[in-house]
N, CA and C of each residue as an Amber inpcrd file, in Angstrom:
protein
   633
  21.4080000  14.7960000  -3.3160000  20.4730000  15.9100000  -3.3660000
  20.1400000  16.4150000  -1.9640000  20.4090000  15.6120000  -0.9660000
  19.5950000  15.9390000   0.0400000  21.1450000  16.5960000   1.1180000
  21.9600000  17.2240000   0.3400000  23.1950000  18.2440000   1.0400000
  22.9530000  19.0880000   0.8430000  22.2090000  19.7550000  -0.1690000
  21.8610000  20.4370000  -1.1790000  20.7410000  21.2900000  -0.6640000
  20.2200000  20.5780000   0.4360000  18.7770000  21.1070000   0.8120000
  18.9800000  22.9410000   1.0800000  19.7000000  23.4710000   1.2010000
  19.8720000  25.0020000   1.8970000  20.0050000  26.2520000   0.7420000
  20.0400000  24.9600000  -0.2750000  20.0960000  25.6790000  -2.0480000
  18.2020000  25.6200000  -2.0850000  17.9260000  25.0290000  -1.5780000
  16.3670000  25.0550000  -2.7350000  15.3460000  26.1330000  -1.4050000
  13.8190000  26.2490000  -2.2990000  13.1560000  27.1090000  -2.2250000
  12.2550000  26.4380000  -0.9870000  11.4390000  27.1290000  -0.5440000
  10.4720000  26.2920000   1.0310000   9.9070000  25.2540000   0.7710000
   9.1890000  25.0070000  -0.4830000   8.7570000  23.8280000  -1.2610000
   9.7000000  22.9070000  -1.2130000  10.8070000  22.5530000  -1.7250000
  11.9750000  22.0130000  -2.2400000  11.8950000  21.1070000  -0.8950000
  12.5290000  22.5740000   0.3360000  13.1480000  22.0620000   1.5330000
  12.6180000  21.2400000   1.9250000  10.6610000  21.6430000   1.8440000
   9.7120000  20.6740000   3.0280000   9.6990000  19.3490000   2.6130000
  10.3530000  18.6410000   1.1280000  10.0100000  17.4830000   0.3930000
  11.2740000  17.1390000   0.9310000  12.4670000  17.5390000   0.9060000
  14.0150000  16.9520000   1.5390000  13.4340000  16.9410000   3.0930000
  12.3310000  17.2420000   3.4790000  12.3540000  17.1650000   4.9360000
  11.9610000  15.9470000   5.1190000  10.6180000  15.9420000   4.1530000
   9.4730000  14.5230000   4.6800000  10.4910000  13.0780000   4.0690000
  11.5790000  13.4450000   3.1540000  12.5060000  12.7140000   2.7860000
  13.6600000  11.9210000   3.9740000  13.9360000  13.1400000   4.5880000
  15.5020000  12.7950000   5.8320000  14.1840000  11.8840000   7.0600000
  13.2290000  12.4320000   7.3200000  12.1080000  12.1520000   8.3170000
  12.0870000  10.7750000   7.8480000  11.7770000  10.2270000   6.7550000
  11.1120000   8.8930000   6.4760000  12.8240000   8.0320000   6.6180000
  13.4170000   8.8960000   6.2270000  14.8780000   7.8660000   6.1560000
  15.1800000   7.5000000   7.8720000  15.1630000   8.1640000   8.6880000
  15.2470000   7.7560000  10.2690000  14.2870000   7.1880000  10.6680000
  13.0390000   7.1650000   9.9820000  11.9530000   6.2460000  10.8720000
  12.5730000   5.2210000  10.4360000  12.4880000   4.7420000   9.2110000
  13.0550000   3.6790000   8.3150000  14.2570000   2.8430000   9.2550000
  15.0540000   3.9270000   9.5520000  16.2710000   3.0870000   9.9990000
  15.8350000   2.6610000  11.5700000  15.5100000   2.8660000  12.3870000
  14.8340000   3.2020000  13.8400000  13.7510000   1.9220000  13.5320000
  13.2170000   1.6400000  12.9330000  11.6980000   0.8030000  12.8940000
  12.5290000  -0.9450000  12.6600000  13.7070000  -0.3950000  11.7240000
  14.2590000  -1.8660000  10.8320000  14.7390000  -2.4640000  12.1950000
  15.9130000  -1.5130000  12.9950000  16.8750000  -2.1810000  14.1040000
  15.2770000  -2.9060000  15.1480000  14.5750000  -2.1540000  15.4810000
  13.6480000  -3.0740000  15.9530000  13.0940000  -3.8740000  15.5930000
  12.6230000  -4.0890000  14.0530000  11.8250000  -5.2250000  13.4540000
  13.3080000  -6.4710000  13.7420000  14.4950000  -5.7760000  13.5300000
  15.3270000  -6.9910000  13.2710000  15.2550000  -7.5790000  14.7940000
  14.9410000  -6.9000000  15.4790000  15.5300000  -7.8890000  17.5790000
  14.2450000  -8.5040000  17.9810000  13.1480000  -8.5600000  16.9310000
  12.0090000  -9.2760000  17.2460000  11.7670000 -10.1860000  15.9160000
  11.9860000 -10.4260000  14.7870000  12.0270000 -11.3300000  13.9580000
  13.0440000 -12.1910000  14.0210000  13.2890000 -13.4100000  13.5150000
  13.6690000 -14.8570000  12.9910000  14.3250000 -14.0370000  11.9440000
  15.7820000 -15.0310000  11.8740000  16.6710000 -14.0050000  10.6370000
  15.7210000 -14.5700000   9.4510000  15.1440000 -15.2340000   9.1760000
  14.7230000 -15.3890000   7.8600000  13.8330000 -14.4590000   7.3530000
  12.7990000 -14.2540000   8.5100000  11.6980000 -12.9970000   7.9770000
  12.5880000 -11.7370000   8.1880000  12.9120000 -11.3890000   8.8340000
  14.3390000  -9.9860000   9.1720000  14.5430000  -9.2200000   7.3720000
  14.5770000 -10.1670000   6.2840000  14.7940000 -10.0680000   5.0980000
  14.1260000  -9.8130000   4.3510000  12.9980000 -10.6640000   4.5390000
  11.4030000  -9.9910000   3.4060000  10.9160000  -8.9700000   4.0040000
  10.9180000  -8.6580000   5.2570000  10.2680000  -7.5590000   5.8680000
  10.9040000  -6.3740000   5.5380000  12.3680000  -6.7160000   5.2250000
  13.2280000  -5.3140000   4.8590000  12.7920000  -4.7360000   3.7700000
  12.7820000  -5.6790000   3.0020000  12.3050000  -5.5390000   1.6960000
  11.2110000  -4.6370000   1.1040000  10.2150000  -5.5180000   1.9000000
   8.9070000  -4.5280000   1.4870000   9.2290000  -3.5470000   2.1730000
   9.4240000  -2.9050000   3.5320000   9.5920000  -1.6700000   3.6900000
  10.8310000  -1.0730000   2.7360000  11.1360000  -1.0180000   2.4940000
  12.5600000  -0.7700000   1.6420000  11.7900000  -0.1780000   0.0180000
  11.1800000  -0.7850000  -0.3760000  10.0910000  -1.0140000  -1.6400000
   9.1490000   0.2750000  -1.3860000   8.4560000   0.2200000  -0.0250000
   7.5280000   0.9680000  -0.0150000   8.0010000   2.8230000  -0.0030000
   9.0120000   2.4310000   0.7790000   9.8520000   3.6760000   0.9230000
  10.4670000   4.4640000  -0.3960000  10.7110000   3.5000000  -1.2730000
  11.4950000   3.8610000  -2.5940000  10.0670000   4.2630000  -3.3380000
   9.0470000   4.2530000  -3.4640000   8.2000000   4.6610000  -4.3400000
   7.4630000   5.7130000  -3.5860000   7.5440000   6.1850000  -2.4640000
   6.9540000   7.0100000  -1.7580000   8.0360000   8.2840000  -2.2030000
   9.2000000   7.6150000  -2.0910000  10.6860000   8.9960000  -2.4670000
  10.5870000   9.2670000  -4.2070000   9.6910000   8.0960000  -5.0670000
  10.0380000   8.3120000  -6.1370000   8.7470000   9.7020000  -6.6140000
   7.4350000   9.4770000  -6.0320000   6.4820000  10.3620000  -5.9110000
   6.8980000  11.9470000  -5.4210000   7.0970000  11.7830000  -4.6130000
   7.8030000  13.2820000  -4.1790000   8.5500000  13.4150000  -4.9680000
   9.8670000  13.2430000  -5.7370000  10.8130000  13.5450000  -6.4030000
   9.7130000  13.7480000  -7.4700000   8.9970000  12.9050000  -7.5490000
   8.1150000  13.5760000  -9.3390000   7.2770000  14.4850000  -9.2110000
   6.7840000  14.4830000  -8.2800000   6.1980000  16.0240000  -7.8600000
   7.2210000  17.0320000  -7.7330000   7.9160000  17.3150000  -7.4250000
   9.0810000  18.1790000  -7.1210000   9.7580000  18.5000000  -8.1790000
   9.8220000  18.0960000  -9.7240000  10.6420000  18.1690000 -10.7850000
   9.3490000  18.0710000 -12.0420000   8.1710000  18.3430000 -11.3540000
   6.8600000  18.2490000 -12.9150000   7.3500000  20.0420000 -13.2850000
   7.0780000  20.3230000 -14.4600000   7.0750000  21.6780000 -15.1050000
   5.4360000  22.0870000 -14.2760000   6.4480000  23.2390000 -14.0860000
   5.1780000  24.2320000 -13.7710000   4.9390000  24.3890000 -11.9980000
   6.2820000  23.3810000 -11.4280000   6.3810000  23.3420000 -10.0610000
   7.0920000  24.3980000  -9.4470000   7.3140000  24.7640000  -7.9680000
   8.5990000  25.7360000  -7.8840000   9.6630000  25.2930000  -8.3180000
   9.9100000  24.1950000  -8.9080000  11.4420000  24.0390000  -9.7000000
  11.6490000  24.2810000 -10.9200000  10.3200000  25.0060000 -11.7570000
  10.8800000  25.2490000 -13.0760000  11.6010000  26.5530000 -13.5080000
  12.4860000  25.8470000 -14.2520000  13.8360000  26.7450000 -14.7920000
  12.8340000  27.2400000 -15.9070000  13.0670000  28.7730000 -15.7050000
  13.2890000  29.9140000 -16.8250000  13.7440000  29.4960000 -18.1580000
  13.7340000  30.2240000 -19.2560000  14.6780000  30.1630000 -20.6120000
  15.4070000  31.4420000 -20.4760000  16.4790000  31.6800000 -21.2010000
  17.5160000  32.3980000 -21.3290000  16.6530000  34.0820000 -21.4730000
  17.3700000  35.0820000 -21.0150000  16.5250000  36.2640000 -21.0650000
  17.7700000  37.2750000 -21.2450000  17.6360000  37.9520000 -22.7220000
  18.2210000  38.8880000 -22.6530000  17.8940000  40.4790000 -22.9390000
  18.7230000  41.1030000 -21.8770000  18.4900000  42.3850000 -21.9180000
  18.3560000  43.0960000 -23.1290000  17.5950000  44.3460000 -23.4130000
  17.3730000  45.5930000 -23.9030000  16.4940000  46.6710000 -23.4810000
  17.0370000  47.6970000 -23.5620000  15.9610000  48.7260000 -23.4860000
  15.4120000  49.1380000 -24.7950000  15.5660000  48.8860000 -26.1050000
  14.6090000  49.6650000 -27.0870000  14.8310000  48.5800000 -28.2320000
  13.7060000  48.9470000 -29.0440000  13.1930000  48.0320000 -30.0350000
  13.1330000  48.3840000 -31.5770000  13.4820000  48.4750000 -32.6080000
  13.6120000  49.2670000 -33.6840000  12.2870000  47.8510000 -34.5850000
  11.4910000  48.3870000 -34.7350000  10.4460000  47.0470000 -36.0280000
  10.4820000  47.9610000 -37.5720000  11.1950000  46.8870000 -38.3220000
  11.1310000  47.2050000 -39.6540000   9.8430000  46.5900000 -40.2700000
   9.6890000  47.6030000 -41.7010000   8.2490000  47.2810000 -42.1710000
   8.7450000  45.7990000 -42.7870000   7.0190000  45.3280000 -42.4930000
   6.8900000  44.3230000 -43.1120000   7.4920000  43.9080000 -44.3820000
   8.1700000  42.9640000 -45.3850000   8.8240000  42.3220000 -46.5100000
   7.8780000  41.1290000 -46.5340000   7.6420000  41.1770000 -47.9990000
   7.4770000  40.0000000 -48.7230000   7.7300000  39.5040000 -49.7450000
   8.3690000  38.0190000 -49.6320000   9.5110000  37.5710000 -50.5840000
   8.5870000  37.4650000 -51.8200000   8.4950000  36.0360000 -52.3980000
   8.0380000  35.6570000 -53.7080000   6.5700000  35.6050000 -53.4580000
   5.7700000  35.8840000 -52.7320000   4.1470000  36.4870000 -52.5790000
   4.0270000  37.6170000 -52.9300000   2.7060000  37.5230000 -53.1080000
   1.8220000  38.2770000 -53.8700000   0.9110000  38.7830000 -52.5440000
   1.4550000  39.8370000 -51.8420000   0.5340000  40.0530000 -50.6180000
   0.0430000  41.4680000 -50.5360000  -1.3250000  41.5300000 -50.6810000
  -2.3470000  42.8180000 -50.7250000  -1.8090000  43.7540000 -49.8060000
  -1.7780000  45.2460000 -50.2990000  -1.4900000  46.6610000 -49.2970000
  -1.9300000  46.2960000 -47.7960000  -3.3000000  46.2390000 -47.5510000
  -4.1490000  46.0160000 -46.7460000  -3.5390000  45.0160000 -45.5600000
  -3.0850000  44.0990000 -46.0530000  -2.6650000  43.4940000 -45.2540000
  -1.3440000  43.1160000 -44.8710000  -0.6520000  43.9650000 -45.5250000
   0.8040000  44.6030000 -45.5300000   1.0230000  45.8940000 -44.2640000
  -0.1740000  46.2010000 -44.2420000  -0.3130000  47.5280000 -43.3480000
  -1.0200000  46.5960000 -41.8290000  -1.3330000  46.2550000 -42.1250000
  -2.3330000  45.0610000 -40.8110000  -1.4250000  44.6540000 -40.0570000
  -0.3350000  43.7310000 -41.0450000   0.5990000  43.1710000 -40.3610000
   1.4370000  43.8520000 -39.1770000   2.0090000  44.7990000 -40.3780000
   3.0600000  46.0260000 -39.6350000   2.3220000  46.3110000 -38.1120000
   1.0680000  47.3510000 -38.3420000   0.4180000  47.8600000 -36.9320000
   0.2540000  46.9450000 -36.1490000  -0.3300000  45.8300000 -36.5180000
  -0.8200000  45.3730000 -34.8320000   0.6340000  44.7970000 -34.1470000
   1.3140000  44.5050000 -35.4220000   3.0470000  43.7480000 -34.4180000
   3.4470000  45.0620000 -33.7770000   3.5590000  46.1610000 -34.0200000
   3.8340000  47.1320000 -33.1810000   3.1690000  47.3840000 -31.9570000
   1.6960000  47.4560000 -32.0480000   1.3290000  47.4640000 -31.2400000
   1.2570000  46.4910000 -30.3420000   1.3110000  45.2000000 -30.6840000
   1.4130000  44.1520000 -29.5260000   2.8720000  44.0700000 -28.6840000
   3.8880000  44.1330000 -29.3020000   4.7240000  44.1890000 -29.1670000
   5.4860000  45.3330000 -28.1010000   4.5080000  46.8580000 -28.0560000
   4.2520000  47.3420000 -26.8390000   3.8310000  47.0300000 -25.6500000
   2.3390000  46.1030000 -26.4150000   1.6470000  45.5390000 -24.9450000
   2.6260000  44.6950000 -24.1140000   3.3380000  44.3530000 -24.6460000
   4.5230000  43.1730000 -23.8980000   5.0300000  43.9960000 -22.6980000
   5.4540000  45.5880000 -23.2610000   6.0520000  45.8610000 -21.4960000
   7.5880000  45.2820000 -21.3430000   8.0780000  45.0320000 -22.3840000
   9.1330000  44.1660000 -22.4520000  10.6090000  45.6900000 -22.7540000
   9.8880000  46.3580000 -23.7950000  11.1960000  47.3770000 -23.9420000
  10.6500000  48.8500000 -23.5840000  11.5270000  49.6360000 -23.0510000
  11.3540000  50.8730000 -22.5520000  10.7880000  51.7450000 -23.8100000
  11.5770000  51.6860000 -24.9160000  10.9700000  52.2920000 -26.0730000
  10.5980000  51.2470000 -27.4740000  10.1160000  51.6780000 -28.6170000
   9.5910000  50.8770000 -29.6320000   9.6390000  51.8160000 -30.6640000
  10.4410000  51.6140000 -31.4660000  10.8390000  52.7740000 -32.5460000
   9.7210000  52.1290000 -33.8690000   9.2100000  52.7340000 -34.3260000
   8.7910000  52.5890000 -35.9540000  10.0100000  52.1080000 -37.0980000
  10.1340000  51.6790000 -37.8910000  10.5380000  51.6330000 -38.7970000
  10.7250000  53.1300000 -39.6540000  12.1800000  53.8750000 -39.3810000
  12.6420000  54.9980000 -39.6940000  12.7880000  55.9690000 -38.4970000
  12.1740000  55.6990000 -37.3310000  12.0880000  56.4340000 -37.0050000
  13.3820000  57.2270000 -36.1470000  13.2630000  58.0800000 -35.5680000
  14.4360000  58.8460000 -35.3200000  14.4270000  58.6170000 -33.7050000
  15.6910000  58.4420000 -33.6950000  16.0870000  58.2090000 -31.8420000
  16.4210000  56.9500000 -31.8010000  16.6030000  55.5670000 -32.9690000
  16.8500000  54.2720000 -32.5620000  18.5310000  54.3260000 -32.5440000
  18.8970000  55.2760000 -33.5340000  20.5590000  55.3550000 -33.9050000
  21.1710000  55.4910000 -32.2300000  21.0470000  56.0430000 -31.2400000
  21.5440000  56.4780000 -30.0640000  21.4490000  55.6340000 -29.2920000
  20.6760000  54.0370000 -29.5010000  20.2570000  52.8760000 -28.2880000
  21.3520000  52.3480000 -28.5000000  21.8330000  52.0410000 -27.2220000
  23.0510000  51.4380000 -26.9660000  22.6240000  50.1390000 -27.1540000
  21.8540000  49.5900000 -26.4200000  21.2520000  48.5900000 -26.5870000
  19.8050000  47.8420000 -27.2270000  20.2220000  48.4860000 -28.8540000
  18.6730000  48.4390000 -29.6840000  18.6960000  47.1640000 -29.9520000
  17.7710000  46.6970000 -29.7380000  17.7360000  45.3250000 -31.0940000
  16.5530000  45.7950000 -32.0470000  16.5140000  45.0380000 -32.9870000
  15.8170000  45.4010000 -34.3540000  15.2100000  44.1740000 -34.8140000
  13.1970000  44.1180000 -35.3530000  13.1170000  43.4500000 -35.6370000
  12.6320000  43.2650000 -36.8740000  12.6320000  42.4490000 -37.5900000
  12.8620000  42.0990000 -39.1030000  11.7220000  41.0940000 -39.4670000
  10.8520000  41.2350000 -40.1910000   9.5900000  40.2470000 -41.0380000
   9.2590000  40.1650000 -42.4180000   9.5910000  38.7700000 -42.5830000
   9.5140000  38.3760000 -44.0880000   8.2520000  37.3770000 -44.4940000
   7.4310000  37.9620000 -45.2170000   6.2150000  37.3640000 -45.6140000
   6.6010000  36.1340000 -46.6480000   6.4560000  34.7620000 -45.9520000
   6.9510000  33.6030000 -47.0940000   5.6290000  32.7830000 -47.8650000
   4.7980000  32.7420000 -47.2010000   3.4630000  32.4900000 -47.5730000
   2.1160000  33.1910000 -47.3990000   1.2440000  33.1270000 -48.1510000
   0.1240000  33.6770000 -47.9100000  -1.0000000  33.0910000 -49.1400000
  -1.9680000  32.4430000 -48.2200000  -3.6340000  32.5180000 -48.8900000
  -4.6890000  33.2320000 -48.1370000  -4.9590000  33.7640000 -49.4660000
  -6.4090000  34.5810000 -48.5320000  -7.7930000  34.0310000 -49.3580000
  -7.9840000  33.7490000 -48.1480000  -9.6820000  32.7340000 -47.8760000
 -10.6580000  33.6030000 -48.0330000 -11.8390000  32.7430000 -47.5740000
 -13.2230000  33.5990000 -48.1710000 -13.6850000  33.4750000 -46.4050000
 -14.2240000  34.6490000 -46.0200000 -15.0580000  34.9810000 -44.2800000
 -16.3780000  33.8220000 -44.6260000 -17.0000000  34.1910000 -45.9960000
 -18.1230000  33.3460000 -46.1160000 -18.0170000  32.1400000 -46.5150000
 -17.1770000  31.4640000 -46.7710000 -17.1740000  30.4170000 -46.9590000
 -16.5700000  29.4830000 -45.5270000 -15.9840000  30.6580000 -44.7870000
 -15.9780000  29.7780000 -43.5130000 -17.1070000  29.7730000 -42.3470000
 -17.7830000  30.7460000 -43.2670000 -19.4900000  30.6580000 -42.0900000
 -20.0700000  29.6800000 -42.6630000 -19.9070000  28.9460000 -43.8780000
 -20.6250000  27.6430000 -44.3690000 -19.9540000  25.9370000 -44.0150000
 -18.6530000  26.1610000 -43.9440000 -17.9940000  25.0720000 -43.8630000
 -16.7130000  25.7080000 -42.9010000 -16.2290000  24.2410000 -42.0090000
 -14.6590000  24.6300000 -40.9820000 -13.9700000  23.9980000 -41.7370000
 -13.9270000  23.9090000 -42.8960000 -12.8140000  22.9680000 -43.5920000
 -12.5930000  23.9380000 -45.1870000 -12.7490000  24.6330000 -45.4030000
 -12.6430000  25.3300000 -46.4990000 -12.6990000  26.9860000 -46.2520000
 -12.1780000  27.8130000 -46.7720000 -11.7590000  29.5390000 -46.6480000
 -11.2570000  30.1040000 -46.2470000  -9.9570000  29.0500000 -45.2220000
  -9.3480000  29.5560000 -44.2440000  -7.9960000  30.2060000 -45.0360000
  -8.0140000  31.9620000 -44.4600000  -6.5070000  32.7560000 -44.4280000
  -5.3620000  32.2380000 -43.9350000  -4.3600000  32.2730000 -44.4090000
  -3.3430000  31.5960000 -44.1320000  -1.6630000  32.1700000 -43.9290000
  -1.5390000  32.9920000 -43.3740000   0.1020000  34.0820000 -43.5800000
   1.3800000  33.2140000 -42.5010000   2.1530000  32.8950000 -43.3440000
   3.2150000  32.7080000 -43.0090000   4.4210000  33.6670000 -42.5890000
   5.0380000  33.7230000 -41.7440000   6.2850000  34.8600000 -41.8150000
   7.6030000  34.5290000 -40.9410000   8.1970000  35.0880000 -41.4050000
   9.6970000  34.4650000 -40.9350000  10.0000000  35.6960000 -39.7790000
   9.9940000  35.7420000 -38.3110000  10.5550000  36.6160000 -37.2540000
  11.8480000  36.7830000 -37.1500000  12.7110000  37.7250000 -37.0450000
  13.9160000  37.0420000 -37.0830000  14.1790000  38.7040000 -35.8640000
  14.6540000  38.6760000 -35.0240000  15.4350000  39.9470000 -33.7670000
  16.5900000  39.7250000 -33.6160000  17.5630000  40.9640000 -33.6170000
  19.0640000  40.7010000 -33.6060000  18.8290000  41.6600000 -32.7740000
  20.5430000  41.6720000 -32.6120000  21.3680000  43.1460000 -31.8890000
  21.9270000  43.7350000 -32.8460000  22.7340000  44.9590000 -32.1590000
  23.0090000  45.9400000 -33.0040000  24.7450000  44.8750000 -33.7530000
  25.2620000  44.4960000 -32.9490000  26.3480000  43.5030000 -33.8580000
  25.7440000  42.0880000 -34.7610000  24.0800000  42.1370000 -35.0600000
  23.3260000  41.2660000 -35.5900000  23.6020000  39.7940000 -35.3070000
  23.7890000  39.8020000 -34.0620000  23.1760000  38.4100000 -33.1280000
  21.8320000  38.0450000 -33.3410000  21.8420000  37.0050000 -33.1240000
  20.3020000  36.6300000 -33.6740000  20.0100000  36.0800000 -32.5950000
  18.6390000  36.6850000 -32.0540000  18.1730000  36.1820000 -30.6640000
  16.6710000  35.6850000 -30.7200000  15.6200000  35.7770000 -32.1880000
  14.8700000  34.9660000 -32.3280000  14.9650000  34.9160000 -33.7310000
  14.8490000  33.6120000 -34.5810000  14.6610000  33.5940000 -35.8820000
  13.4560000  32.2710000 -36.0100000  12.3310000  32.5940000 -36.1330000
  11.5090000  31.8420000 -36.1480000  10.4690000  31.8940000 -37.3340000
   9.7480000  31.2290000 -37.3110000   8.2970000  30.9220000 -38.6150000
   7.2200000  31.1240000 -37.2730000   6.2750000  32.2770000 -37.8530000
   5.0780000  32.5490000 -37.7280000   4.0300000  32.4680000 -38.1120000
   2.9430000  31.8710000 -37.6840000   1.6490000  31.6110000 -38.3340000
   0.6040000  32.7480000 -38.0490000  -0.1250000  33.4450000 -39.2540000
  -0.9340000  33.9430000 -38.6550000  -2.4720000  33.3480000 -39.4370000
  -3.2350000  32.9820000 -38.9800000  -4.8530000  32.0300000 -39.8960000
  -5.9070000  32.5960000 -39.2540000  -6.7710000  32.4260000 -40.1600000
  -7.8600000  32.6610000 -39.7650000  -9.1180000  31.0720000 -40.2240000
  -9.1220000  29.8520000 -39.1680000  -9.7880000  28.9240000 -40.1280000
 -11.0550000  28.5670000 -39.9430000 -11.9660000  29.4450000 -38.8340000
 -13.4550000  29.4070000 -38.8480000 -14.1020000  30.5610000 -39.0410000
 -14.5540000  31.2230000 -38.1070000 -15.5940000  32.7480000 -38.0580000
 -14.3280000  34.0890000 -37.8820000 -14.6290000  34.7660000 -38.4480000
 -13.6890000  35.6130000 -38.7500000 -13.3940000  36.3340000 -39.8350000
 -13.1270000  37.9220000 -40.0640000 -12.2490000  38.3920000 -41.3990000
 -10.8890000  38.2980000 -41.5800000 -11.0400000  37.9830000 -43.0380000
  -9.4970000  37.4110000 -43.3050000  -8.3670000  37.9120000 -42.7200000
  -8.6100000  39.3390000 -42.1560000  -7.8000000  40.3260000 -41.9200000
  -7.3700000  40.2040000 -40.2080000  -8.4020000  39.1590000 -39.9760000
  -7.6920000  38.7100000 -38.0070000  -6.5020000  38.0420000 -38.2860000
  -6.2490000  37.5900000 -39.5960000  -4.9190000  36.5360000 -39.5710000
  -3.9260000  37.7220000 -39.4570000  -3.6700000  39.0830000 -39.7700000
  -2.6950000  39.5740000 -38.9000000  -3.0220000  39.9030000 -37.4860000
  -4.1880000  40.0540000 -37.1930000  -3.6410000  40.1510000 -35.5230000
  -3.4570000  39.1100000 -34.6290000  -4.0190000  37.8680000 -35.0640000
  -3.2850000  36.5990000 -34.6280000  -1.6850000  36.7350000 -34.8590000
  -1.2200000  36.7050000 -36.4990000  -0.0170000  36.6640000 -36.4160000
   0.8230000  37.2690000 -35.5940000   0.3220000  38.8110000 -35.3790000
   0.9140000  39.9750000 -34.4000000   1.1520000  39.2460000 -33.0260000
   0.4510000  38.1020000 -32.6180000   0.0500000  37.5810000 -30.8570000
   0.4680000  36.7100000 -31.0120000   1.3050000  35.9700000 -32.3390000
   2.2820000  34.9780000 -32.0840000   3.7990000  35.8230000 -31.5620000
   4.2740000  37.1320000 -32.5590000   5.4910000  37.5870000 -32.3530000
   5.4650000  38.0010000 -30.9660000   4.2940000  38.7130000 -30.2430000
   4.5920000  39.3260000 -28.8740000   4.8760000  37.6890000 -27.5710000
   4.4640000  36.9290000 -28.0600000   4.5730000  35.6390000 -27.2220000
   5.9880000  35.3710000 -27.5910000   6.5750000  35.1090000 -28.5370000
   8.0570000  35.1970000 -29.0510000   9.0990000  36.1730000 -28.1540000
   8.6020000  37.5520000 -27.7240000   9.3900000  38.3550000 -27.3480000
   9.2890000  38.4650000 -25.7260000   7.9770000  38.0250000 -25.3590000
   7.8950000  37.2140000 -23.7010000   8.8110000  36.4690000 -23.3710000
   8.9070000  35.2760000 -24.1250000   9.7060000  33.9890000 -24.2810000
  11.8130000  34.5440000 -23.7310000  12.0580000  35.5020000 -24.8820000
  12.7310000  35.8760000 -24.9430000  13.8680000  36.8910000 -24.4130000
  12.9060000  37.7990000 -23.4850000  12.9810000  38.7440000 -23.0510000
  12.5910000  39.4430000 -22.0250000
């Protein structure tokens, strides 16, 4: 790792520094401990310095490789400029207008807030046919309970909304670049009807991730 040093970032370098630094004191300190010790101590003394040195290199190296350091690697990111969102689907549920329409808007709209695609087509709308590079996204309602608001102002264990949904974003040759399960709940203070804009702020975190 330490050839390597001219690949990494100022962080990186200064830890391969205090690294090569400790390795020459190390060697520089031993040749003298050895022309003033008895060969017998010459050996335990190596030792513990040797010991102390290896857990001092093992600290830095774990600092240097924790998530969230300058060494963390990205996830895969792929390009588009425009976004086509089809209306909401729901399979074998029984899911109210209201919140059929909830769903749809706020994923659109969050899904703007992202900043992620140049344009964001509606479902039908005109101008997605011409994106060279559209992807399209697709939501299938697989579960759903709808709770009582008042019964979760009485109890945190009972009334909670509950919407399940399947995310799924392709390309235009229908690559699949997220296919996931979404939660959207509502399980303390709240109308039932925040469980789509929660759900909506799971998909835009999905398309961060992604994109």
């Amino acid at each position: 790792m330490l050839s390597e040093a001219k690949h990494l970032n100022h962080a990186e370098f200064a830890v391969v520094e205090i690294l090569r630094a400790n390795v020459r004191r190390e060697g520089s300190a031993a040749l003298e401990r050895r022309a003033e010790l008895r060969p017998g101590q010459a050996g335990a003394q190596n030792d513990k310095r040797s010991s102390r040195f290896c857990a001092f290199a093992a600290v830095l190296l774990a600092v240097l490789f924790l998530p969230g350091t300058a060494h963390t690697q990205k996830g895969p990111r792929f390009p588009a400029t425009a976004i086509q969102i089809q209306f909401v689907r729901a399979a074998d549920v029984t899911l109210p207008p209201e919140f059929q329409v909830a769903l749809y808007e706020y994923m659109v709209e969050e899904v703007k807030k992202t900043g992620k695609f140049q344009r964001v087509y509606r479902d039908g709308e005109k101008g997605a046919e011409g994106e060279k590079e559209l992807m399209t996204l697709r939501s299938l309602v697989t579960g759903f309970s709808e709770g009582s608001a008042r019964a979760r102002q009485v109890t945190t264990v009972a009334g909670a909304t509950k919407i399940k949904v399947r995310v799924q974003v392709s390309t235009r040759d229908d690559r699949l670049i997220i296919d996931r399960d979404v939660d959207g709940n509502v399980r303390f203070f709240g109308e039932n009807l925040r469980a789509t804009y929660n759900f909506a702020k799971g998909v835009a975190k999905l398309i961060k991730q992604n994109f």
